[in-house]
C-alpha positions in Angstrom: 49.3 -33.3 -54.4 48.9 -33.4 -50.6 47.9 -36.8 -48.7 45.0 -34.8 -47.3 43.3 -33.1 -50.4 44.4 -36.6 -52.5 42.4 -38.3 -50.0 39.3 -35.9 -50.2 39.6 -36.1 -53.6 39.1 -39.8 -53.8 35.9 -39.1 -51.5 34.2 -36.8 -54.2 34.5 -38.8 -57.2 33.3 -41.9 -55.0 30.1 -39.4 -54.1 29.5 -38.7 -58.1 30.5 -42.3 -59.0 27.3 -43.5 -56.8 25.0 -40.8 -57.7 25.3 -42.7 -61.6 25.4 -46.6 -60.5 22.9 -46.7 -57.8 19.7 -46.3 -60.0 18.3 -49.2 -61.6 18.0 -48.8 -65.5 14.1 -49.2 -65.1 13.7 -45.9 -63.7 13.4 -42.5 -64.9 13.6 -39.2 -63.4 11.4 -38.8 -60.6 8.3 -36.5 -60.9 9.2 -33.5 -59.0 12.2 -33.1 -61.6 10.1 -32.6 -64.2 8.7 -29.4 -63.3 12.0 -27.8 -61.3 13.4 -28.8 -65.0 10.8 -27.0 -67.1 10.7 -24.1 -64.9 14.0 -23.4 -66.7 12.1 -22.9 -69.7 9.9 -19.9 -68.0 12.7 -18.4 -66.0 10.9 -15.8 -63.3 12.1 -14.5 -59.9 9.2 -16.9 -58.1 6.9 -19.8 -58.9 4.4 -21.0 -56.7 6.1 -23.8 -55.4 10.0 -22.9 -55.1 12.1 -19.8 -55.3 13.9 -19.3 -58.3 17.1 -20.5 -57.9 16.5 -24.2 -59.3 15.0 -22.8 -62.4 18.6 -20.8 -63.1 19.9 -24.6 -62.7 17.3 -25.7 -64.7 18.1 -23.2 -67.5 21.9 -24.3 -67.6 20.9 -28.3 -67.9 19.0 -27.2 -71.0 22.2 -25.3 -72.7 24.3 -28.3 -72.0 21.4 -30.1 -73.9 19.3 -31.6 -71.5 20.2 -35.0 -70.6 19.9 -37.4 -67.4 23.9 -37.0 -67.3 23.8 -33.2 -66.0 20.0 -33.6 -64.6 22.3 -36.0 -62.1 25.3 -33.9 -61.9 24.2 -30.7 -60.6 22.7 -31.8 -57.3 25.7 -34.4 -57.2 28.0 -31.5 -56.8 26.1 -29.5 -54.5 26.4 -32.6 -52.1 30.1 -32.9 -53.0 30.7 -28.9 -51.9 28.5 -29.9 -48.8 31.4 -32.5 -48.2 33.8 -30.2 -48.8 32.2 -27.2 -46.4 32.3 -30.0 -43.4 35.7 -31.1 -44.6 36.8 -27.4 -43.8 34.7 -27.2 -40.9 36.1 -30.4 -39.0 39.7 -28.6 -40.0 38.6 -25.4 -38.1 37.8 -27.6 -35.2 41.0 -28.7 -34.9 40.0 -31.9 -36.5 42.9 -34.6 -37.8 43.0 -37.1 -40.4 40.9 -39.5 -38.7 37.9 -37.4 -38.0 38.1 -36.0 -41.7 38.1 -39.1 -43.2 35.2 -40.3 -40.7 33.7 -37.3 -41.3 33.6 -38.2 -45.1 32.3 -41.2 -44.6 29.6 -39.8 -42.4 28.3 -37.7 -44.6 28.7 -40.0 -47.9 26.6 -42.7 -46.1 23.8 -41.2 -45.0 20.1 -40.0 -46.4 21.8 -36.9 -47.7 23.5 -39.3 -50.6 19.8 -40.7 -51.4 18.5 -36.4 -51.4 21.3 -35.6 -53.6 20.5 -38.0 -56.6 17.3 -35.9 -56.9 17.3 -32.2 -59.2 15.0 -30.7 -56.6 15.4 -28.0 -54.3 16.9 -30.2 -51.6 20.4 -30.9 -52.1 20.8 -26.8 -52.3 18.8 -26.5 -49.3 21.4 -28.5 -47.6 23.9 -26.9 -48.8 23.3 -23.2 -47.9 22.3 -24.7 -43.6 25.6 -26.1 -43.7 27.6 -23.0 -45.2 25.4 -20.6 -42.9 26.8 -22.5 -40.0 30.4 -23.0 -41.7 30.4 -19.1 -41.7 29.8 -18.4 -37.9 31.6 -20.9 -36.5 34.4 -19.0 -38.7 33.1 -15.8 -36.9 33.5 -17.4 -33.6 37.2 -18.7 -34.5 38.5 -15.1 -36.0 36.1 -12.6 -34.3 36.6 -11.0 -38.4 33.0 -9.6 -39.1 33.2 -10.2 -42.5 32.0 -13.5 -42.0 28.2 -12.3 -40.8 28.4 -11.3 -44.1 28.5 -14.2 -45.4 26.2 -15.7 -43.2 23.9 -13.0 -44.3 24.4 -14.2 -48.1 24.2 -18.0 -47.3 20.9 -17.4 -45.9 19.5 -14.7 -48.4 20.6 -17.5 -51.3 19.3 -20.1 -49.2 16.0 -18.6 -49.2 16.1 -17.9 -53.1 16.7 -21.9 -53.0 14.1 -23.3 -50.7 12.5 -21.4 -48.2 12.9 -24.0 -45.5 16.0 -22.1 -44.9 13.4 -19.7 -43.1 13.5 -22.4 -39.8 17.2 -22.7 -39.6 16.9 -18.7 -38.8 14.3 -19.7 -36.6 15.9 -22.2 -34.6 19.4 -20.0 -34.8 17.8 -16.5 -33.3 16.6 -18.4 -30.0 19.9 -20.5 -29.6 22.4 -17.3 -29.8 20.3 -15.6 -27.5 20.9 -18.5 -25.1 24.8 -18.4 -25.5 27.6 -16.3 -25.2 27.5 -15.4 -28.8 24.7 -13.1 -28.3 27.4 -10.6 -28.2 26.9 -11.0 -32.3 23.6 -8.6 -31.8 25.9 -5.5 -31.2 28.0 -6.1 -34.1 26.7 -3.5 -36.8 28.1 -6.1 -39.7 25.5 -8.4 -38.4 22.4 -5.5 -39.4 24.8 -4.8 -42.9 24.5 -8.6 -43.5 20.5 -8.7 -42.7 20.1 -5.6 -45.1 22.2 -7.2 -47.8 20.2 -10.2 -47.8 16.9 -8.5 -47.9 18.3 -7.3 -51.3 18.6 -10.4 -52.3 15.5 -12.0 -51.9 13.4 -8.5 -52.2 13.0 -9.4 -55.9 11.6 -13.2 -55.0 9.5 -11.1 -52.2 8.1 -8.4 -54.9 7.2 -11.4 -57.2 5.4 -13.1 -54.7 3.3 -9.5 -53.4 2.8 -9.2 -57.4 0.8 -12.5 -57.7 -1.2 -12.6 -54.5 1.5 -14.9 -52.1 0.8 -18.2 -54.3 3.3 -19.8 -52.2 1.5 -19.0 -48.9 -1.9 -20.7 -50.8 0.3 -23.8 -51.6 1.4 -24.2 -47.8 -2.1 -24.3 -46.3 -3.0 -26.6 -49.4 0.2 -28.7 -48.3 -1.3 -28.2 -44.6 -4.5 -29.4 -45.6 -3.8 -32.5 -47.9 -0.6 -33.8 -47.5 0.8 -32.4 -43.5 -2.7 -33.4 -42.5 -1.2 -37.7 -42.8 2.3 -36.9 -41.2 2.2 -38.5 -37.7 5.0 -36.5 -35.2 6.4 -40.0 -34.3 7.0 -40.9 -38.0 9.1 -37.7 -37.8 10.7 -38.9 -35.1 11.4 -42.2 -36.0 12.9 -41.0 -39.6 15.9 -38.8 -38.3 17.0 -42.2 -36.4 16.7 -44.0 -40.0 18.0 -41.0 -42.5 21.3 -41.2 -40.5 21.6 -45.3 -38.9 25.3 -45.4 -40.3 26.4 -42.5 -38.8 24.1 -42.4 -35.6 26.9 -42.5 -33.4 29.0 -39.4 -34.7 25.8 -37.6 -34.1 25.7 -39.1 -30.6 29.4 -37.7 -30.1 28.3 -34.6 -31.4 25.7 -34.1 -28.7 28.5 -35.0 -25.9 30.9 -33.2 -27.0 28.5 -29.8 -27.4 27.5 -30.8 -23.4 30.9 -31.7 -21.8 33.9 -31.1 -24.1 35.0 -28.3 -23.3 37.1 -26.6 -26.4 33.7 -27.6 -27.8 31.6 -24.8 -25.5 32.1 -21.7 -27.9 29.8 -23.6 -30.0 26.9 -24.8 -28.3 24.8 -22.8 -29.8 24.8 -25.5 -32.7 23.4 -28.0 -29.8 20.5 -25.0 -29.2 19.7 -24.2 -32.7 19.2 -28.3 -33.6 16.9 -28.1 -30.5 14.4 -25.4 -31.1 14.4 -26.2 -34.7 13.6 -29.8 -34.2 10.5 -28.8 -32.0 9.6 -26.3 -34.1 9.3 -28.7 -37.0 7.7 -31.4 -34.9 5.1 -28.7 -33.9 4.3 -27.9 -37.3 3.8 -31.5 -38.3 6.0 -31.2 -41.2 8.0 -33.7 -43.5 10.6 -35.5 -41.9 13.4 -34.3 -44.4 12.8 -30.6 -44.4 15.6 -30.9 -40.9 18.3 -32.7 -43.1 20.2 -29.9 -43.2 20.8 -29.6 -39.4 22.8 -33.1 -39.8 25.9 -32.1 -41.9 27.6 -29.8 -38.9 26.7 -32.4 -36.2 28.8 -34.9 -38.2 31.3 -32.4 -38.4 31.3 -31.8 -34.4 31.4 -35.8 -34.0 33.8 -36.7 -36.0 36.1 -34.4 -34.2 35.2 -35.6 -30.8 35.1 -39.4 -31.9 38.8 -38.9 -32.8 39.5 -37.1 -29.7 38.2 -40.0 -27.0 40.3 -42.4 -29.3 43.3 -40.6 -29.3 42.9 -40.2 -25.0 41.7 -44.1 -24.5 44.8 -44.7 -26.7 42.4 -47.6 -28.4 43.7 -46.5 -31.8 41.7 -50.1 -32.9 38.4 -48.0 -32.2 39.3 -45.9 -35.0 38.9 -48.7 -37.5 36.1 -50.7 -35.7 34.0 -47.1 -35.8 34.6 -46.9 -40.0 33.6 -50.3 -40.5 30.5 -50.1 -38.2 29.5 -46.9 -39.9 29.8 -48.6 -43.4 28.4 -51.8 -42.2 24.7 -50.1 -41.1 24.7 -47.8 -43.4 24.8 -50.3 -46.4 21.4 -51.8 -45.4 20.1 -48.3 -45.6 21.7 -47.6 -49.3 20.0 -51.0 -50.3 16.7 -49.9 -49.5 16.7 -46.0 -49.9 17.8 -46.1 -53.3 16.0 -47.8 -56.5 18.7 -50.1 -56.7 16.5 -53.1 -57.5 13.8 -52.9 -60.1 10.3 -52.3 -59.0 9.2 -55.8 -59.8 12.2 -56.9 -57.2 11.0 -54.5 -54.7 7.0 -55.2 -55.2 8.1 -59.3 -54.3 10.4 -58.5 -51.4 8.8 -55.3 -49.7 8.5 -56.6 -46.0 11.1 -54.2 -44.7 10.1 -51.6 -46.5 6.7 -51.7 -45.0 8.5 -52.4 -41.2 10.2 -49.5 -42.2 7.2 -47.1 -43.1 8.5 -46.2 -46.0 5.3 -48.3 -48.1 3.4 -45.1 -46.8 2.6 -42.5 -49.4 1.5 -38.6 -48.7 -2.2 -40.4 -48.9 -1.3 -41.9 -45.3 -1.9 -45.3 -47.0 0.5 -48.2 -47.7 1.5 -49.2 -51.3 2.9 -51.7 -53.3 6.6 -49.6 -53.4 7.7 -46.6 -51.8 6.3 -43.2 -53.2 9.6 -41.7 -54.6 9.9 -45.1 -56.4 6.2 -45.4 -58.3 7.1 -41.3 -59.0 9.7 -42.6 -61.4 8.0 -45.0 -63.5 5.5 -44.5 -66.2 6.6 -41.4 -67.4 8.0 -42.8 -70.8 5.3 -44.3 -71.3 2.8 -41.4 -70.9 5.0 -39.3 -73.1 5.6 -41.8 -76.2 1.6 -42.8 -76.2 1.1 -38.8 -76.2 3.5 -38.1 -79.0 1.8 -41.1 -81.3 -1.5 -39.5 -81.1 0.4 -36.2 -82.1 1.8 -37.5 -84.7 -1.6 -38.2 -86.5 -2.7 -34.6 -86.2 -2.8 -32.2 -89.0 -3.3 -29.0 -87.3 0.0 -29.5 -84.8 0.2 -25.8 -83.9 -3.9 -25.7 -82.9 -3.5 -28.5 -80.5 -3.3 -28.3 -76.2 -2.1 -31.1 -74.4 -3.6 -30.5 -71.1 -3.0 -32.8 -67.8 -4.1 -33.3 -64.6 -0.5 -32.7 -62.7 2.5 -31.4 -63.0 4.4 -34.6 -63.5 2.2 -34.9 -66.8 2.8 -32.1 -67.4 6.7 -31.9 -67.6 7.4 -35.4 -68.3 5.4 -34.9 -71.8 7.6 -32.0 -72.2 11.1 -33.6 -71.1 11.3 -37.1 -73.2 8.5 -36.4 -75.8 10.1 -35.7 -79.3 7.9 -32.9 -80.5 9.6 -30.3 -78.4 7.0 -27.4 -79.3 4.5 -29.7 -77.6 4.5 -27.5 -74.5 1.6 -29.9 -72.3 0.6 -27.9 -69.8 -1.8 -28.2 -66.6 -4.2 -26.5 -64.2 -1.8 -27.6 -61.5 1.4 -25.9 -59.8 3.2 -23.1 -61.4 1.7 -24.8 -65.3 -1.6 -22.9 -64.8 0.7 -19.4 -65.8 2.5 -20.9 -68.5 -1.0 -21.9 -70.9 -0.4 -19.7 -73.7 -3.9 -19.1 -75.9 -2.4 -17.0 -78.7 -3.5 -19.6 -81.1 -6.8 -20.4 -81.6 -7.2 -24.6 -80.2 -8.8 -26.9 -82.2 -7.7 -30.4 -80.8 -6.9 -31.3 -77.1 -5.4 -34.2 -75.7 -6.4 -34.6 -72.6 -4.5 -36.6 -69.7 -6.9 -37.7 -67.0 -5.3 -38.4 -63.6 -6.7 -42.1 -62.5 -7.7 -40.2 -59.1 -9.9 -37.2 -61.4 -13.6 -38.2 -60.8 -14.0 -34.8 -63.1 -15.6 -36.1 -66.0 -17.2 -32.9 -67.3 -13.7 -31.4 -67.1 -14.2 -28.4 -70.4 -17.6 -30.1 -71.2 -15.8 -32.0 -73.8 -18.8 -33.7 -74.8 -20.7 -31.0 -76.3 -17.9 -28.9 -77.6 -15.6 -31.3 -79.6 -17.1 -33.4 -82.7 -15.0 -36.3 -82.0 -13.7 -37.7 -78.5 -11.5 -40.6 -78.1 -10.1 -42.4 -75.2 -6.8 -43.4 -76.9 -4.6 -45.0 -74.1 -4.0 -45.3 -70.4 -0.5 -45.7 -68.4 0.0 -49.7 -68.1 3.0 -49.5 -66.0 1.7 -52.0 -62.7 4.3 -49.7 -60.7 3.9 -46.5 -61.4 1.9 -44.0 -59.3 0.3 -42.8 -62.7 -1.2 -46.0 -63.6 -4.9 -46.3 -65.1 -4.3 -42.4 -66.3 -5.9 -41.9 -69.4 -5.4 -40.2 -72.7 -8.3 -38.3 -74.4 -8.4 -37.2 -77.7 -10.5 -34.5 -77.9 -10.9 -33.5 -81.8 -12.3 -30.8 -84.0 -14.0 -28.2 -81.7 -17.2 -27.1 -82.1 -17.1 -23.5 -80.5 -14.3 -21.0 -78.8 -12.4 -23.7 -76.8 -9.5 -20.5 -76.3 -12.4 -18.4 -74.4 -13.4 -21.0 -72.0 -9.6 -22.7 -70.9 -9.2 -18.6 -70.3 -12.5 -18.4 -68.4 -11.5 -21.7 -66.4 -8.0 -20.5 -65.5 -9.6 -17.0 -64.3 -11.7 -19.2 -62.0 -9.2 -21.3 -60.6 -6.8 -18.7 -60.0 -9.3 -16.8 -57.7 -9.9 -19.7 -55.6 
């Protein structure tokens, strides 16, 4: 085996290796997971809030049976092929050992280890910005048109990932047109790409025409609840802390886009990360949804960093530049991960609040970080649910209906009545309520934020209502929700949960 590919080799299983140790045992999967894994359970070409790539995932996870182990591997190894693309890409910049390996490290140590340990959209997302820009900068290199074709592919996939892919093609359209490579508009492969593409996400497209743009609905709810609280400086301010390690190789990246000259074919990546920054800072919008501009500035640095050692002749710089990377990006690791237990973090969270990161999508402060309180509580919720199953004759003739999603599909991940199928009002769960059996018992999950108490009008329509249990967990974002059981209807509880859908799906 090959020094090189040995030594790339050695920086993928480190990248999995991590992605198993770095959570603390109290933890479980984070809420979001829950429904992108359940979604493999209703495959479709859309959902309201991703395309339908992660549910093809999703559907895999469940044939290898379902546990944490693959939940973790698959967005593991779509950060190690992200490795890999810049490991290629610093090659095709005429990159050496040095600025592969600093390359690896660049990428291993920054936020996009912490977005990989999650099975959400993300780490794809990342993925396909980083391969879209692998495959022009291949264009540029070979002047072969086949790669707009696979620039074309990386973005239609892209889209059927995450449709944040949509401002990368924002940001890119402006920037070629400001360089020399706007020449790529009179290659007819370019318009053979584009209409191979739209084949690719016409089904998602047709899916979404079919059930009245759900996804457009959910960004002006997004907009209206949760963009409303984002502050343009916390944007700001976040790029600086997703990537403190490798800051500098960034940095390098810039200078080298401006002055270095071998570098000027390619400014358009300087352009693109520009006008897409801007675009996003415009729109308000979550600080992570521009991770995926990072991966081939780090690729561009690293190159650069290794060519102002190699002409200073300061071959010391080389090592001094690893160790400083390592060295600030291990406070980073240490507080973007759930290394500690909540209980640790909940005594010592000073620095997290310094660091904003105490703020949830509320625009308040609390006692961990959100992504932290979204995995606790959920085994809880789902072993307090299955115990009230258990005493229930009629099994078949009972809905457990929540509040949210994370309910929802955390019920239906650890609970060990798998024909439970809990279901909500919210997210893509209000199409998946099946009433082809008439319901008799519900058990009700009450978000601790749901004022509704007339929710159904249990009162006069059930013979027996008791509040069973609530979430104890002091940590978790779920605590105080309650458990209803809602027993022996009195009248057509089928017609009305088919009436209330109707309702809410007009709104």
């Amino acid at each position: 085996m090959k020094k090189n590919t040995t030594i790339l080799l050695v920086f993928i299983i480190t990248k999995f290796a991590l992605h198993y140790f770095l959570i603390h045992p109290e933890y479980d999967l984070q809420r979001d997971e829950y429904l992108h894994l359940d979604q493999g359970n209703h495959l479709a070409w859309g959902y309201i809030s991703v395309p339908p790539v992660t549910s093809w995932i999703a559907y895999l996870i469940k044939l290898l049976g379902n546990g944490v182990f693959w939940v973790k591997f698959f967005p593991a190894a779509f950060g190690a092929v992200t490795m890999i693309l810049i490991w290629k890409m610093i090659k095709e910049l005429k990159g050496g050992l040095y600025a592969l390996i600093l390359g690896m490290f660049a990428i291993l140590l920054s936020v996009i280890l912490r977005i990989n340990i999650l099975f959400q959209p993300n780490s794809l997302d990342i993925l396909f910005w980083t391969l879209v820009y692998y495959t022009i900068i291949k264009y540029i290199n070979s002047n072969n048109s086949k790669w707009l074709i696979a620039a074309a592919l990386a973005a239609g996939f892209g889209f059927l990932s995450k449709y944040n892919i949509i401002f990368l093609v924002l940001g890119l359209v402006p920037a070629i047109l400001l360089t020399k490579l706007r020449k790529i508009f009179q290659d007819k492969m370019l318009y053979a790409g584009i209409a191979i593409a739209l084949v690719i996400v016409l089904p998602n497209l047709l899916w979404q025409y079919r059930n009245d743009w759900p996804t457009l609905h959910q960004l002006k709810e997004l907009s209206d609840t949760q963009l409303v609280n984002v502050k343009r400086t916390d944007f700001i301010k976040e790029q600086f802390l997703f990537f403190t390690g490798p800051a500098f190789i960034i940095i390098g990246a810039f200078i080298g886009l401006l002055f270095y000259q071998p570098f000027g074919k390619y400014r358009f990546v300087l352009w693109s990360y520009l006008i897409t920054i801007l675009i996003f800072i415009f729109l308000k919008a979550k600080p992570y949804y521009a991770i995926g501009l990072y991966p081939v500035l780090m690729a561009f640095g690293s190159v650069y960093m290794e060519k102002i050692t190699v002409e200073s002749r300061k071959r010391y710089w080389r090592v001094a530049m690893v160790v400083v990377l390592i060295g600030l990006s291990i406070p980073f690791i240490l507080i973007a991960f759930p290394i500690k237990s909540p209980a640790e973090i909940q005594q010592k969270n000073k620095r997290y609040k310094s660091l904003g990161l105490l703020r949830w999508e509320d625009g308040k402060d609390h006692e961990l970080p959100q992504d932290f309180a979204d995995m606790t509580g959920w085994k809880e919720l789902a072993t307090k649910v299955d115990s009230i199953y258990l005493t229930l004759e009629n099994k078949p003739g009972t809905l457990v209906i929540c509040d949210n999603y994370g309910q929802a599909g955390a019920i239906n991940y650890y609970s060990e009545f798998k024909n439970i199928h809990a279901v909500s009002y919210n997210a893509d769960y209000i199409n998946w309520i099946e009433l082809d059996k008439k319901i008799t018992n519900v058990i009700l999950v009450k978000d601790v934020y749901d004022d509704d108490s007339t929710r159904l009008k249990e009162q006069p329509l059930f013979d027996t209502i008791l509040l069973t249990g609530e979430i104890e967990n002091p940590y978790s974002r779920e605590k105080g929700t309650k458990i209803f059981l809602l027993k022996k209807a009195k009248t057509d509880i089928n017609r009305i949960i088919a009436n209330d859908i109707k309702e809410r799906r007009s709104q």
